[in-house]
PyMOL Python script that loads the backbone (N, CA, C, O; Angstrom):
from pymol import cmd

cmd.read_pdbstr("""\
ATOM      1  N   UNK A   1     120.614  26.730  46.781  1.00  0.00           N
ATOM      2  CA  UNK A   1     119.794  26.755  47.961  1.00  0.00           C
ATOM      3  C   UNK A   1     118.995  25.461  48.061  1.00  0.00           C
ATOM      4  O   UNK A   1     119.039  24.945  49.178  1.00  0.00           O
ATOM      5  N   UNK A   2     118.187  24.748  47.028  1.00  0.00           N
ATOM      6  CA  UNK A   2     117.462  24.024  47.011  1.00  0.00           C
ATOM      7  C   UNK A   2     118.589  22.982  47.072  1.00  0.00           C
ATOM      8  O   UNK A   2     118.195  22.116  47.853  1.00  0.00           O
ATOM      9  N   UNK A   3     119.693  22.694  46.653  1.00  0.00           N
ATOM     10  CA  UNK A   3     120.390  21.598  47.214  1.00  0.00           C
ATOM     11  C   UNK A   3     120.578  21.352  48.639  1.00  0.00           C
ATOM     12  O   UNK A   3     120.255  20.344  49.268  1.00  0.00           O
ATOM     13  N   UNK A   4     121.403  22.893  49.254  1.00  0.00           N
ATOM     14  CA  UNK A   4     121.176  22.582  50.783  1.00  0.00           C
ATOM     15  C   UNK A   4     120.604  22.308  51.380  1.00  0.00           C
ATOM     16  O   UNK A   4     121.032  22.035  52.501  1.00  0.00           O
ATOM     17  N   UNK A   5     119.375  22.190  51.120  1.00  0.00           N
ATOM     18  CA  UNK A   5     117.371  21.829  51.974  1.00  0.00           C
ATOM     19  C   UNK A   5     117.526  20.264  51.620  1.00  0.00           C
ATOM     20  O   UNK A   5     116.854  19.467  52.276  1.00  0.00           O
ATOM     21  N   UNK A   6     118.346  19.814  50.652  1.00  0.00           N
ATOM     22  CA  UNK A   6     117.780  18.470  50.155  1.00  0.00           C
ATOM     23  C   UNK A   6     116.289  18.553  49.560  1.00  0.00           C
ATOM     24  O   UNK A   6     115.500  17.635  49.782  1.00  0.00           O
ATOM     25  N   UNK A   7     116.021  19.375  49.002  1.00  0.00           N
ATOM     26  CA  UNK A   7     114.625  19.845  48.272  1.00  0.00           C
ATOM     27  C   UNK A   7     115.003  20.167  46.658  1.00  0.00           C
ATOM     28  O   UNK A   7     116.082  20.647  46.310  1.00  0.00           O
ATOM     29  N   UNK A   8     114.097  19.874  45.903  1.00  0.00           N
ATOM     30  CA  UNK A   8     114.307  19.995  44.228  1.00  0.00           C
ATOM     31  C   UNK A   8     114.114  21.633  43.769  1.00  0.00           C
ATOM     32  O   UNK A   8     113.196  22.290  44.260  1.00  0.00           O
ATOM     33  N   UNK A   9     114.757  22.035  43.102  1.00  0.00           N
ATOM     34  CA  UNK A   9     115.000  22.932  42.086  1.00  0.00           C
ATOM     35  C   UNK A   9     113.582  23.700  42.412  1.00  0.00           C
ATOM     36  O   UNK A   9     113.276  24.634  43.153  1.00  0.00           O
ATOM     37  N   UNK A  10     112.955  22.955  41.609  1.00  0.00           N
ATOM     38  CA  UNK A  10     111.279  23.163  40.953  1.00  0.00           C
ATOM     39  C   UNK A  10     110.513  23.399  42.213  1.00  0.00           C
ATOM     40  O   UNK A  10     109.682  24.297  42.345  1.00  0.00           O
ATOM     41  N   UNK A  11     110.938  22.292  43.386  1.00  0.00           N
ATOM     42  CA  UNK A  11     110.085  22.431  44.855  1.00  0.00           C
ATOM     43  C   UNK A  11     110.314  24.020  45.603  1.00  0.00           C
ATOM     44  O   UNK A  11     109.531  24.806  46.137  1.00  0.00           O
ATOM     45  N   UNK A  12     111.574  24.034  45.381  1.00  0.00           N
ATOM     46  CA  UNK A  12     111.436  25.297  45.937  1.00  0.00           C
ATOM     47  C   UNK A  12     111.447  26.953  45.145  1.00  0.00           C
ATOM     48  O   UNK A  12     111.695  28.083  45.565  1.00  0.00           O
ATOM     49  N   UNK A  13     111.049  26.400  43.833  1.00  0.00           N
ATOM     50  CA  UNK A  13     110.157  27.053  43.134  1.00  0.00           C
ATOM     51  C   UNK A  13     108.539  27.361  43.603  1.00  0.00           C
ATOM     52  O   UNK A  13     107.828  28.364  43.665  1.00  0.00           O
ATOM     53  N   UNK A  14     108.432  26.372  43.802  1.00  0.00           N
ATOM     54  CA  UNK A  14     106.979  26.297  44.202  1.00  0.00           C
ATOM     55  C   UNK A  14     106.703  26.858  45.647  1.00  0.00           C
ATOM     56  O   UNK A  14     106.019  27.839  45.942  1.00  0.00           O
ATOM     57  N   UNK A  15     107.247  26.190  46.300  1.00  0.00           N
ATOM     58  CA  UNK A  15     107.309  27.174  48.104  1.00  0.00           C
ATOM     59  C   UNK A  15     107.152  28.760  47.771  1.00  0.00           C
ATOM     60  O   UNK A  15     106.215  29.478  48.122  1.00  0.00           O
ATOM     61  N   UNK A  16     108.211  29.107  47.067  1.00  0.00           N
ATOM     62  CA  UNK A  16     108.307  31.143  46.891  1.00  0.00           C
ATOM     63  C   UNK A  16     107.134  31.449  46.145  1.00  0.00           C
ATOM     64  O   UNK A  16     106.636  32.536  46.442  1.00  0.00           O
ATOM     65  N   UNK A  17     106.510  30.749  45.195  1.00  0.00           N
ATOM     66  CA  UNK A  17     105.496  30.910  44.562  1.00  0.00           C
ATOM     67  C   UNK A  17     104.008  31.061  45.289  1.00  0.00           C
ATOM     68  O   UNK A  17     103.016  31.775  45.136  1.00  0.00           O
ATOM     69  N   UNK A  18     104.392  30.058  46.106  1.00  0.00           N
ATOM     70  CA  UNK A  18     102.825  30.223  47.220  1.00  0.00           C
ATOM     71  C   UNK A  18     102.949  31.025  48.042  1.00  0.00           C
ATOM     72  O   UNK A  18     101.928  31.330  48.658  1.00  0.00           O
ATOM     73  N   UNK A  19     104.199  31.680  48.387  1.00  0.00           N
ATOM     74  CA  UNK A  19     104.303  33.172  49.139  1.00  0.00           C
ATOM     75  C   UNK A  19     104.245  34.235  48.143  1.00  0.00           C
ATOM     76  O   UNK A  19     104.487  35.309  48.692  1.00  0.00           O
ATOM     77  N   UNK A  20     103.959  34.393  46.564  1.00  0.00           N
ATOM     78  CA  UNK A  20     104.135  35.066  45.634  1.00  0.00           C
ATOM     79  C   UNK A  20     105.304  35.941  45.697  1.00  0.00           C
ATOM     80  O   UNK A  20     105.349  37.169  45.629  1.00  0.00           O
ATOM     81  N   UNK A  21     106.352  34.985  45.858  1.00  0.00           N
ATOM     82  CA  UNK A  21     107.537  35.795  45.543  1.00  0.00           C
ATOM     83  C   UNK A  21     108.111  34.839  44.679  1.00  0.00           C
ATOM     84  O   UNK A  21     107.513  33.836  44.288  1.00  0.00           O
ATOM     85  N   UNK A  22     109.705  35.259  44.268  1.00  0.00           N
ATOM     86  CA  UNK A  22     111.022  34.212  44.002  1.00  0.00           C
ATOM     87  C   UNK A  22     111.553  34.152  44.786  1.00  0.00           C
ATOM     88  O   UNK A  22     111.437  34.671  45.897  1.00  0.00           O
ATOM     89  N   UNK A  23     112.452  33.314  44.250  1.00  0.00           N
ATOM     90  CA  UNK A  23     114.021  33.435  44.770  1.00  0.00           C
ATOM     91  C   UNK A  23     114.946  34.421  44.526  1.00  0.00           C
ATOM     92  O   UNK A  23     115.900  34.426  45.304  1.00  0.00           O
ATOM     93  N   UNK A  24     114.934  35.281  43.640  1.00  0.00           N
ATOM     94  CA  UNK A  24     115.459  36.200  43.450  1.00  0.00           C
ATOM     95  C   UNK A  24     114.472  37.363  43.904  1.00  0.00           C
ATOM     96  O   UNK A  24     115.189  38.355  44.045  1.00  0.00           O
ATOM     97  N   UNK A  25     113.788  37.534  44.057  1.00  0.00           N
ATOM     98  CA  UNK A  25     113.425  38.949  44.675  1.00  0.00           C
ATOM     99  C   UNK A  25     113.322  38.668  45.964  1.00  0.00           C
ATOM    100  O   UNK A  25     113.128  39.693  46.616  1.00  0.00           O
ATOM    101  N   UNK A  26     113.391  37.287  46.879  1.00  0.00           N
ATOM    102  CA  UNK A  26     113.742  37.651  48.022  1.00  0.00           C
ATOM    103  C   UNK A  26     115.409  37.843  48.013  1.00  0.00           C
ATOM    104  O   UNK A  26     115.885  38.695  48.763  1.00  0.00           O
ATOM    105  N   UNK A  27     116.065  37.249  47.379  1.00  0.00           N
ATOM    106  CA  UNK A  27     117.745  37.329  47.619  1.00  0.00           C
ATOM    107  C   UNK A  27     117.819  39.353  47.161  1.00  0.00           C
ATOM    108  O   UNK A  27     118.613  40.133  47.687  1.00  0.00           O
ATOM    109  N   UNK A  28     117.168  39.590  46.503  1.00  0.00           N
ATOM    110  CA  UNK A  28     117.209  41.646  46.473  1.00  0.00           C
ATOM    111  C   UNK A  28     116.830  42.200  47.238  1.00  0.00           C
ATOM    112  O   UNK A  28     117.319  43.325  47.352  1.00  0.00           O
ATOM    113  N   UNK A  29     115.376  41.654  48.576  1.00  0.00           N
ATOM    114  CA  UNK A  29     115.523  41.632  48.887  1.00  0.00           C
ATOM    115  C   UNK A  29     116.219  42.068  50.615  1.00  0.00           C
ATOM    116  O   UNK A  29     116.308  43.071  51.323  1.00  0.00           O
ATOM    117  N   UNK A  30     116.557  40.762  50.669  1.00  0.00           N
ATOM    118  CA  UNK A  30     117.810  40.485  51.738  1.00  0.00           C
ATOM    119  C   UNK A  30     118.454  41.417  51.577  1.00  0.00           C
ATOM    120  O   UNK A  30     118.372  42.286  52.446  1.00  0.00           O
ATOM    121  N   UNK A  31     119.387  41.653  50.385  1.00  0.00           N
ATOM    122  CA  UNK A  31     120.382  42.279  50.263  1.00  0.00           C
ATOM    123  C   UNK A  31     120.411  43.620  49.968  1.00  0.00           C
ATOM    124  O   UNK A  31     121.469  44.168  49.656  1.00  0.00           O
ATOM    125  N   UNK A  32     118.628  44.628  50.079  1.00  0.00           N
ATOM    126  CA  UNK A  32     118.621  45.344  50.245  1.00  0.00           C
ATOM    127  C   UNK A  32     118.356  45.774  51.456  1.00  0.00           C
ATOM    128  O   UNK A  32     118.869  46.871  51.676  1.00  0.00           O
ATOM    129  N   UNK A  33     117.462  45.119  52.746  1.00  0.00           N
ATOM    130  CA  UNK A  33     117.325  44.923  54.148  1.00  0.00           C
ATOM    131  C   UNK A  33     119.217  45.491  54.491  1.00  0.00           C
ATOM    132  O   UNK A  33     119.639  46.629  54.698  1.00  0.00           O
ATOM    133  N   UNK A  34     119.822  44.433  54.441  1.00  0.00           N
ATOM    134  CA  UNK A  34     121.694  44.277  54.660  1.00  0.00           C
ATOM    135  C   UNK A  34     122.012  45.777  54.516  1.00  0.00           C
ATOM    136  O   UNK A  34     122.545  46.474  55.380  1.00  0.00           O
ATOM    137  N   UNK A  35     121.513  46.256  53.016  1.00  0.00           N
ATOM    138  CA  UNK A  35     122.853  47.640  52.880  1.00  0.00           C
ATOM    139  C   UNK A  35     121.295  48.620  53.472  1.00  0.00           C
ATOM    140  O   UNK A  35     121.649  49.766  53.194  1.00  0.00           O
ATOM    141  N   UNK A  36     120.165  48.720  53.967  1.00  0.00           N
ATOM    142  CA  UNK A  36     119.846  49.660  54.879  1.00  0.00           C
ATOM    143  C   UNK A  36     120.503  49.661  56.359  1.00  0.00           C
ATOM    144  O   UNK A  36     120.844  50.620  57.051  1.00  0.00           O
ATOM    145  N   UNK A  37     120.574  48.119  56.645  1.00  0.00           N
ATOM    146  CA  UNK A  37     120.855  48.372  58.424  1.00  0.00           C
ATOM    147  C   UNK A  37     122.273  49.260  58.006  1.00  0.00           C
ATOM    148  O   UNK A  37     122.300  50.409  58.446  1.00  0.00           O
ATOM    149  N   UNK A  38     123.211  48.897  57.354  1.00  0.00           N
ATOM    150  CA  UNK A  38     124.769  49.588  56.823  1.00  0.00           C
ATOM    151  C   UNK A  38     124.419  50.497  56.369  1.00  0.00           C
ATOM    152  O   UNK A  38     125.470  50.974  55.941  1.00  0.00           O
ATOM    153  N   UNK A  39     123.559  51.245  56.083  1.00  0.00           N
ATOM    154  CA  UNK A  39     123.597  52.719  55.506  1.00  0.00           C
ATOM    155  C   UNK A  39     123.398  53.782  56.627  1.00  0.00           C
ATOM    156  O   UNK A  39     123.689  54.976  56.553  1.00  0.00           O
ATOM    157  N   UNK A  40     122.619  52.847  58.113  1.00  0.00           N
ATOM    158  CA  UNK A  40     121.743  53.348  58.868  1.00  0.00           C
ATOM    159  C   UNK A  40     123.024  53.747  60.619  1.00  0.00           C
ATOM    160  O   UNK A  40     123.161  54.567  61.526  1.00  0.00           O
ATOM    161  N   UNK A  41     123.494  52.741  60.194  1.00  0.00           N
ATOM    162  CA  UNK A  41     124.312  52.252  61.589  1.00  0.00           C
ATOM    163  C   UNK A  41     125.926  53.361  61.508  1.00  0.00           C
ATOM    164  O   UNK A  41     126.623  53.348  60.493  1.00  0.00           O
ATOM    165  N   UNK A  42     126.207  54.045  62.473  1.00  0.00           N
ATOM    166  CA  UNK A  42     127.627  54.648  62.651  1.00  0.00           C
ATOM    167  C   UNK A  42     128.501  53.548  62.382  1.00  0.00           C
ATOM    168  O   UNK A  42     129.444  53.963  61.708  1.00  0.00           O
ATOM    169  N   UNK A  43     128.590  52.392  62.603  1.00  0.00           N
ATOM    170  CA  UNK A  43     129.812  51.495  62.411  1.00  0.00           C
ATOM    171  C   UNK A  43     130.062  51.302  61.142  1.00  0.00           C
ATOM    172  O   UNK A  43     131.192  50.888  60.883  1.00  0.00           O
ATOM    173  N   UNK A  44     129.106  51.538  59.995  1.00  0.00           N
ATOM    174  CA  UNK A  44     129.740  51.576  58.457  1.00  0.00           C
ATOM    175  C   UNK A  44     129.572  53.185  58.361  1.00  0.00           C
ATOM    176  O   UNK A  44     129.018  53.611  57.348  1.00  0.00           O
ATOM    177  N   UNK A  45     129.892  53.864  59.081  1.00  0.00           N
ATOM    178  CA  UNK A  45     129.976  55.094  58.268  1.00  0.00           C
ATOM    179  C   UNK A  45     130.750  55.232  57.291  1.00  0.00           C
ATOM    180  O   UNK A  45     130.472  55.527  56.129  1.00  0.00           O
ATOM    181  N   UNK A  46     132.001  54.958  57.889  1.00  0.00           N
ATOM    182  CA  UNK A  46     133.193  55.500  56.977  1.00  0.00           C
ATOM    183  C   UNK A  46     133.084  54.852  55.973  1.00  0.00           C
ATOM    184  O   UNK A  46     134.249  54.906  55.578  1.00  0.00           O
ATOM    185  N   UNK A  47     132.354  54.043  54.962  1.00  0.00           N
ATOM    186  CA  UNK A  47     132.240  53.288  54.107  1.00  0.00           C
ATOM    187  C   UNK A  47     131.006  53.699  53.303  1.00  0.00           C
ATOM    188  O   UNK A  47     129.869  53.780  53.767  1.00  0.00           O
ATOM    189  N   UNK A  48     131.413  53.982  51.874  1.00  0.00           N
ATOM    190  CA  UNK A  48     130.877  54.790  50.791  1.00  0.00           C
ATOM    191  C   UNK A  48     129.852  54.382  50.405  1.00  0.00           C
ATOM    192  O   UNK A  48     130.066  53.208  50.708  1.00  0.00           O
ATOM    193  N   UNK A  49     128.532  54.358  49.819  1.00  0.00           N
ATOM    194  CA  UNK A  49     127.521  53.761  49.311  1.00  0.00           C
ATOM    195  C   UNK A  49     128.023  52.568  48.252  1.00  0.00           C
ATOM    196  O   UNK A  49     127.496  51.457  48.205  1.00  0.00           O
ATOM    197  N   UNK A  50     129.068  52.973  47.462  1.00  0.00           N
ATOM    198  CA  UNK A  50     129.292  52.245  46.136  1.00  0.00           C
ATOM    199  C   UNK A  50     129.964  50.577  47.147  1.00  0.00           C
ATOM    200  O   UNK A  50     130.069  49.402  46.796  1.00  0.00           O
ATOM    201  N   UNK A  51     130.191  51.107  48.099  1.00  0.00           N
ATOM    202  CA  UNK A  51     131.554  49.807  48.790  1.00  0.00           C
ATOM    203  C   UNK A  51     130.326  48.980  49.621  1.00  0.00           C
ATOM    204  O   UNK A  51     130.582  47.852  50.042  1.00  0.00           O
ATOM    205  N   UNK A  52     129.265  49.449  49.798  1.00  0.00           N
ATOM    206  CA  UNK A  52     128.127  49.144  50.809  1.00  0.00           C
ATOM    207  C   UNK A  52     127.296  48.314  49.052  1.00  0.00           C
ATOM    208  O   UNK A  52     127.091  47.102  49.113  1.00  0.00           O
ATOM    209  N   UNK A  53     127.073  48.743  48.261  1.00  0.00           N
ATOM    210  CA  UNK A  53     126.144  48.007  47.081  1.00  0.00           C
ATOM    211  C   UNK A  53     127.008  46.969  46.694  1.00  0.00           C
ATOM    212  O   UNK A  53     126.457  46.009  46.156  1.00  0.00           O
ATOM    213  N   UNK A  54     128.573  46.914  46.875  1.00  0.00           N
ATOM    214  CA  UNK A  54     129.309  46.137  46.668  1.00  0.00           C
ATOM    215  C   UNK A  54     129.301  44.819  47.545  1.00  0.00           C
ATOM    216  O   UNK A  54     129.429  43.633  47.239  1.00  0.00           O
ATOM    217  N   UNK A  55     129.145  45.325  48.486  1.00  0.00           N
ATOM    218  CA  UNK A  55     129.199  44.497  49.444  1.00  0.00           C
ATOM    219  C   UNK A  55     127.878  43.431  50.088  1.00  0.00           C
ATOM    220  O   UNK A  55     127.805  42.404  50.763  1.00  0.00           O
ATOM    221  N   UNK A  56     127.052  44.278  49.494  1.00  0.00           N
ATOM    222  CA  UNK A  56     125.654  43.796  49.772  1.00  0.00           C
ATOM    223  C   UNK A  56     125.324  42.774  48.478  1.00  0.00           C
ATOM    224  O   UNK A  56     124.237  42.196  48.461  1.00  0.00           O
ATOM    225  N   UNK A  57     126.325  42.565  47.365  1.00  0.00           N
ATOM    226  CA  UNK A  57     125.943  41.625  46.604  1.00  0.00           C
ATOM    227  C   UNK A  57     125.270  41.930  45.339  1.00  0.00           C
ATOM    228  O   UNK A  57     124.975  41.141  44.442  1.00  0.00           O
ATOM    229  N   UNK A  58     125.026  43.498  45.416  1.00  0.00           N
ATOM    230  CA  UNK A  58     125.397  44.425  43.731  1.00  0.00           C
ATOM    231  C   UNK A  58     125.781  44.351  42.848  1.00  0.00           C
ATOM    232  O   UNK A  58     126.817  43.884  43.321  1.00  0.00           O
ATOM    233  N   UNK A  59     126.073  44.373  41.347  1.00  0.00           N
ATOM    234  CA  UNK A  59     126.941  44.051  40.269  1.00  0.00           C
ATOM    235  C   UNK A  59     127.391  45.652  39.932  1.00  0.00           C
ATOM    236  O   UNK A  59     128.430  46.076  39.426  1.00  0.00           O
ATOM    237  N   UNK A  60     126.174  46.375  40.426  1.00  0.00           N
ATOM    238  CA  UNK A  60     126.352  47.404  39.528  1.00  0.00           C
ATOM    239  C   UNK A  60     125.662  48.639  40.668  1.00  0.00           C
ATOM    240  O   UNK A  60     124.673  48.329  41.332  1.00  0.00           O
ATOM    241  N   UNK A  61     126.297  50.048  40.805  1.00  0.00           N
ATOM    242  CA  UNK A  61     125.861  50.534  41.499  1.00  0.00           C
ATOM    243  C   UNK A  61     124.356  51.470  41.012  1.00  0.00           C
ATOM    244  O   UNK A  61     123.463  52.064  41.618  1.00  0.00           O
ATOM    245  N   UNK A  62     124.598  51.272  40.000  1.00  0.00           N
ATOM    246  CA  UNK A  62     122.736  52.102  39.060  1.00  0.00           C
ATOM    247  C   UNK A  62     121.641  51.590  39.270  1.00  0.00           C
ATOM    248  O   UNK A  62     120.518  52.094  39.290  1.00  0.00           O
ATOM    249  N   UNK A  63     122.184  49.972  39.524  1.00  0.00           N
ATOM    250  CA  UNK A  63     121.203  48.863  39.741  1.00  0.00           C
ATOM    251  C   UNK A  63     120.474  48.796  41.066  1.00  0.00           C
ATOM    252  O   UNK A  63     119.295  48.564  41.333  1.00  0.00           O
ATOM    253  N   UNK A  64     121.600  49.086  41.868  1.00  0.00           N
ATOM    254  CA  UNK A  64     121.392  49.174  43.508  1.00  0.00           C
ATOM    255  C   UNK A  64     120.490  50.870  43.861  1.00  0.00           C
ATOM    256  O   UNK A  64     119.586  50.991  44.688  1.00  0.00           O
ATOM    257  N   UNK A  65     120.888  51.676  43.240  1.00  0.00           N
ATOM    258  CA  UNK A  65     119.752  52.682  43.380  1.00  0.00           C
ATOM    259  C   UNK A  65     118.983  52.527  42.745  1.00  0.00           C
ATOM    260  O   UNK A  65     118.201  53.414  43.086  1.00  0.00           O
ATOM    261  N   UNK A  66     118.398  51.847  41.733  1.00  0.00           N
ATOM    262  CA  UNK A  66     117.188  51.894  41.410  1.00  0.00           C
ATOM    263  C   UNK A  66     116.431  51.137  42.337  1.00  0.00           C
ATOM    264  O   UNK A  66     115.557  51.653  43.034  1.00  0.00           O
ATOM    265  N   UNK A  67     116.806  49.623  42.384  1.00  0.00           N
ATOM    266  CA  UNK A  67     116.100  48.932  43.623  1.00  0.00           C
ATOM    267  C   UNK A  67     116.213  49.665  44.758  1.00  0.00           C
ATOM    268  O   UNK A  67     115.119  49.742  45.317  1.00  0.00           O
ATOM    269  N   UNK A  68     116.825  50.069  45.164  1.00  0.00           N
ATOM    270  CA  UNK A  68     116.808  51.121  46.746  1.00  0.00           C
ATOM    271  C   UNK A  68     115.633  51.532  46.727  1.00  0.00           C
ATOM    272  O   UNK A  68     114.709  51.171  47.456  1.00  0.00           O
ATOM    273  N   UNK A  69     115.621  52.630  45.537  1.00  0.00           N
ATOM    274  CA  UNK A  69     114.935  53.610  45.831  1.00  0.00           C
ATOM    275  C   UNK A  69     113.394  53.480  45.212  1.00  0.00           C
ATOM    276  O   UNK A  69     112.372  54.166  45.226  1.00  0.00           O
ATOM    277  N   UNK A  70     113.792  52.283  44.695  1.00  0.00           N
ATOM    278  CA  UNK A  70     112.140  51.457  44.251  1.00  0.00           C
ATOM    279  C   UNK A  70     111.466  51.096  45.390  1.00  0.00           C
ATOM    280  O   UNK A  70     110.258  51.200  45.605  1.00  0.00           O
ATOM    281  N   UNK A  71     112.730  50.464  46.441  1.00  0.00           N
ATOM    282  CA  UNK A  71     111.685  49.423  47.501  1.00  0.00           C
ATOM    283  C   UNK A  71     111.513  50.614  49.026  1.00  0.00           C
ATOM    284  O   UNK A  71     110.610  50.639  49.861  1.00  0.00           O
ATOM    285  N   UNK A  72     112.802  51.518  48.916  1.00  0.00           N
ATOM    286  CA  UNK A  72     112.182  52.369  50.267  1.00  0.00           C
ATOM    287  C   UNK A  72     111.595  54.084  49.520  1.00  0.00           C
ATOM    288  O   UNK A  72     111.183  54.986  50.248  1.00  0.00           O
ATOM    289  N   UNK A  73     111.663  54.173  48.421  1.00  0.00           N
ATOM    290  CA  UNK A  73     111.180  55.670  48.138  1.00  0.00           C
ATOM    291  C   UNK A  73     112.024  56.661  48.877  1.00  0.00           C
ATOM    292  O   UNK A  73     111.662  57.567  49.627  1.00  0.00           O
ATOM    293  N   UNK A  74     113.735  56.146  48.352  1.00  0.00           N
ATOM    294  CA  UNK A  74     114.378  56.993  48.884  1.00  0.00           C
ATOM    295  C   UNK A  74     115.747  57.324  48.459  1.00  0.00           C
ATOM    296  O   UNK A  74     115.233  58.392  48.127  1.00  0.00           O
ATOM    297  N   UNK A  75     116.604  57.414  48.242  1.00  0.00           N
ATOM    298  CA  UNK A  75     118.280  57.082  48.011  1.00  0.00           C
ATOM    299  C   UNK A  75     119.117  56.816  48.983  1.00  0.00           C
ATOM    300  O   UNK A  75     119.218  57.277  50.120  1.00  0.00           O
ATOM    301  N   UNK A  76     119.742  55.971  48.371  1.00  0.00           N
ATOM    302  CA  UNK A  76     120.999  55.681  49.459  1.00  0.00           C
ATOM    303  C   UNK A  76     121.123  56.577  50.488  1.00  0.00           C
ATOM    304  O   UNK A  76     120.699  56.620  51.643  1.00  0.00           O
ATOM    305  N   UNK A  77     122.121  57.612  49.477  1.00  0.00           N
ATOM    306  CA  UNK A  77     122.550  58.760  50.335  1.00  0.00           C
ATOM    307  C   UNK A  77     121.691  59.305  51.048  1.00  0.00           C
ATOM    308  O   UNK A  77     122.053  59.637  52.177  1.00  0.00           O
ATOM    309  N   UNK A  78     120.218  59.588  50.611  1.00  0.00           N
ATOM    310  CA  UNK A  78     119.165  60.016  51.525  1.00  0.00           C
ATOM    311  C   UNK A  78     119.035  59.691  52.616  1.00  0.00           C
ATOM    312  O   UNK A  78     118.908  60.548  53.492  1.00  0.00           O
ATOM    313  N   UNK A  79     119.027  58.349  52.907  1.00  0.00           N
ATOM    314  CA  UNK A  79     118.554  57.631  53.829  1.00  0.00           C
ATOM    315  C   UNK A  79     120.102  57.959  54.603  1.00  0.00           C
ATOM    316  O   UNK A  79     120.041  58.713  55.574  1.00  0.00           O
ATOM    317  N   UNK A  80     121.137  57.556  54.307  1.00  0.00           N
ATOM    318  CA  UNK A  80     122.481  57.885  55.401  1.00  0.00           C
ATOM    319  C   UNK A  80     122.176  59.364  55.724  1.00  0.00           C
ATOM    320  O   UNK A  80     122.347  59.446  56.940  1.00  0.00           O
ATOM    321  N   UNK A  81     121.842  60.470  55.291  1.00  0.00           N
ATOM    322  CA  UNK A  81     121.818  61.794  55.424  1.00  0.00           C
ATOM    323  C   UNK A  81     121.058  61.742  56.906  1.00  0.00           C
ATOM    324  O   UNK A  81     121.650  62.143  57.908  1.00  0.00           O
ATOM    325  N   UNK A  82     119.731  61.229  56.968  1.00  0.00           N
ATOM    326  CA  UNK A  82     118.912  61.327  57.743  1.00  0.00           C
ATOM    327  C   UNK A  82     119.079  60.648  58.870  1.00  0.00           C
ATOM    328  O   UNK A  82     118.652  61.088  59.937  1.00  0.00           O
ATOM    329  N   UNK A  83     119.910  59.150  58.742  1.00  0.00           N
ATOM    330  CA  UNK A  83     120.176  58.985  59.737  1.00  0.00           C
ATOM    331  C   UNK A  83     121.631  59.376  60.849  1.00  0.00           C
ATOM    332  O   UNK A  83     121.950  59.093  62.004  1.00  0.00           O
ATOM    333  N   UNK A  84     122.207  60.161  59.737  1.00  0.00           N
ATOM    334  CA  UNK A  84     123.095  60.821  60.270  1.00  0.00           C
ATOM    335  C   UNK A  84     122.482  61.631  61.328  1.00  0.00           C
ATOM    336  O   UNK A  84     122.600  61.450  62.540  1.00  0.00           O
ATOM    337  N   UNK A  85     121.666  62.746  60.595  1.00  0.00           N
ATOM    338  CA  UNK A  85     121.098  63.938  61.486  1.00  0.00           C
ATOM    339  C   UNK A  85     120.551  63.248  62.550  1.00  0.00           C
ATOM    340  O   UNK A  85     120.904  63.593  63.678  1.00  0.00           O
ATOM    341  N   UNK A  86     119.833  62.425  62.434  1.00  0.00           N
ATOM    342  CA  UNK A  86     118.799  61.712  63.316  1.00  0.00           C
ATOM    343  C   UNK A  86     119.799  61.569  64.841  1.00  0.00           C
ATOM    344  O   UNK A  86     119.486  61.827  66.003  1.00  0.00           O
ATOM    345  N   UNK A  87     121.000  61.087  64.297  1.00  0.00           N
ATOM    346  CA  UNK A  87     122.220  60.961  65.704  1.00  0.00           C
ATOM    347  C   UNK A  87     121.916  61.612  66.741  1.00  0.00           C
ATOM    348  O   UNK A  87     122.658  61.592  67.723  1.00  0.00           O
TER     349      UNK A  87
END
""", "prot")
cmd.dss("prot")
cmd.show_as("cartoon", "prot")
cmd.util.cbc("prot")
cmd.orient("prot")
C-alpha cells in the first residue's frame, strides 16, 4: 500500500497511528464491512458463509466468526437469518 501512495513503510505507519488504528485492523476491517453487505444482500444468497469468509479475504473460517461476531455482536448466520426475514 505504502508503495502505491509513493509514501514510506513507516509514514504510513504513522498516518493509521494518528487515527489509532493499523493497517491491519483497518484491512479486517474492510473485509468485514464486504462480507456484511454479502451476508445482507439477496444477490449472494445462494452463497454459504464459509465461500463469503473466503472470499472476503479469510484464511480461516473460526477466525472470521470470531472477528464477526467481535465487531457486530452477532454471527454470520445470525445476521443472514435476519436479514432474510427482514425481506
Amino acid at each position: 500500500m505504502a508503495r502505491r501512495l509513493s509514501i514510506s513503510p513507516r509514514y504510513a505507519q504513522t498516518l493509521f497511528a494518528e487515527f489509532e488504528t493499523s493497517f491491519t485492523d483497518e484491512l479486517i476491517e474492510r473485509r468485514l464491512t464486504r462480507a456484511r453487505e454479502m451476508l445482507t444482500t439477496p444477490r449472494h444468497s445462494d452463497r454459504s458463509v464459509t465461500e463469503i469468509s473466503y472470499e472476503c479475504g479469510f484464511s480461516t473460517v473460526s477466525h472470521f466468526h470470531r472477528v464477526f461476531r467481535r465487531r457486530f455482536e452477532t454471527t454470520p448466520g445470525d445476521l443472514r437469518a435476519r436479514a432474510r426475514k427482514g425481506r
